[in-house]
C-alpha atoms as one frame of an Amber mdcrd trajectory, in Angstrom:
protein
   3.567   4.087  -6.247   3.398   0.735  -4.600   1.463  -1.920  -4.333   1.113
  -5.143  -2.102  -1.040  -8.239  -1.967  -3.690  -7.915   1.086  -6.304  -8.751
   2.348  -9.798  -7.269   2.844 -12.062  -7.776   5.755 -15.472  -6.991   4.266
 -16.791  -4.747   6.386 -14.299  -5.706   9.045 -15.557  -9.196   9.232 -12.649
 -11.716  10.265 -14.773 -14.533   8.423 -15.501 -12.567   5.171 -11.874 -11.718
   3.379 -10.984 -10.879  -0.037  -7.520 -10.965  -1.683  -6.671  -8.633  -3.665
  -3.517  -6.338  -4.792  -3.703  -2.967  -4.265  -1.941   0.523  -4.587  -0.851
   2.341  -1.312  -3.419   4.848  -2.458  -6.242   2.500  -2.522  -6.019   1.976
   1.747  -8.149   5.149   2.630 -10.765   4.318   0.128 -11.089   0.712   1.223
 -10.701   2.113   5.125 -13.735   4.378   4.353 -15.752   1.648   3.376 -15.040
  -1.123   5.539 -13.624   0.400   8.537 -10.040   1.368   9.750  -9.004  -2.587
  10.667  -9.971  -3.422   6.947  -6.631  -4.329   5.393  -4.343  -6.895   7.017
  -1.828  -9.235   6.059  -0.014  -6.341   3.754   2.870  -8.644   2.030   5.125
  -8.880  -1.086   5.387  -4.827  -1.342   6.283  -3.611  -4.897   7.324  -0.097
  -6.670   5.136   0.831  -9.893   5.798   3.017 -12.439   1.987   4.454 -12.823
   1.356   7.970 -12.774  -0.800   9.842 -10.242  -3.171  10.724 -13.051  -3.828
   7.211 -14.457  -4.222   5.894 -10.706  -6.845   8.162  -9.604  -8.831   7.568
 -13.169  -8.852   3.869 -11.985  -9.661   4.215  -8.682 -12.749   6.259 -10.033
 -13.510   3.650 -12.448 -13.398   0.797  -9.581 -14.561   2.852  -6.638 -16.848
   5.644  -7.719 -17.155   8.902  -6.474 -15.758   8.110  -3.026 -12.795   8.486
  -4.565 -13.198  12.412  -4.671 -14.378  12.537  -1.098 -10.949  11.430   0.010
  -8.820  13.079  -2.668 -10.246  16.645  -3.159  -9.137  19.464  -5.507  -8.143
  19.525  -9.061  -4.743  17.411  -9.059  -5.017  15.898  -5.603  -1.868  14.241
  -4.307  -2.232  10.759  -3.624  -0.715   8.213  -1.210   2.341   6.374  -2.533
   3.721   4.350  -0.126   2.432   2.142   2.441   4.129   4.233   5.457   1.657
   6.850   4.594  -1.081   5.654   5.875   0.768   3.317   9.138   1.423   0.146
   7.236   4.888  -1.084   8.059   6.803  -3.080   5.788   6.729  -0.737   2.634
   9.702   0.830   3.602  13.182   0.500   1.431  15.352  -2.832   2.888  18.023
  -1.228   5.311  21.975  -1.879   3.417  23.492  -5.321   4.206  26.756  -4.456
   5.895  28.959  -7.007   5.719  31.810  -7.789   8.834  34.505  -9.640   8.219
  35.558 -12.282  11.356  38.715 -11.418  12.662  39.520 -14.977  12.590  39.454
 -15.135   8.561  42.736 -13.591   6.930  43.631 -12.132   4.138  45.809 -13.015
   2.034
């Protein structure tokens, strides 16, 4: 699952902001409650190693039963990556190919 350092607009309020670090799966709960433009400056994107199960317990903890409203059934499936849910950024580095200048030989 991974996470990133954002930032909140509370209630979509430019001048009210929190900071925070969250999971990809915490963007439609905080989108629910403070409207679709709520999370911006997404940076410093990170893999985790925490289950599905453990996630969702915390996000209950934190958020409540909201939580349920947006993942439904017994073992819903959360969001894991930013792409997911339209924030760029998340996505695995592209390879570094390296050329070598024709003007550099070998030898």
């Amino acid at each position: 699952m991974q996470t990133a350092n954002v930032e909140i607009l509370i209630n979509g309020d430019m001048l009210n902001t929190v900071p925070k670090r969250i999971t990809a799966a915490e963007v439609p709960i905080l989108r629910s409650i403070h409207g679709n433009d709520s999370i911006v400056r997404v940076r410093e994107f990170e893999d985790s190693d925490v289950k599905e199960s453990e996630e969702i317990e915390r996000l209950i903890s934190v958020y409540g039963k909201i939580v349920r409203e947006i993942y439904q059934g017994p073992v819903p499936r959360l969001v894991t990556a930013f792409s997911e849910v339209g924030i760029a950024g998340g996505e695995a580095p592209a390879p570094v190919v390296e050329k070598k200048s024709k003007l550099l030989k070998d030898n």
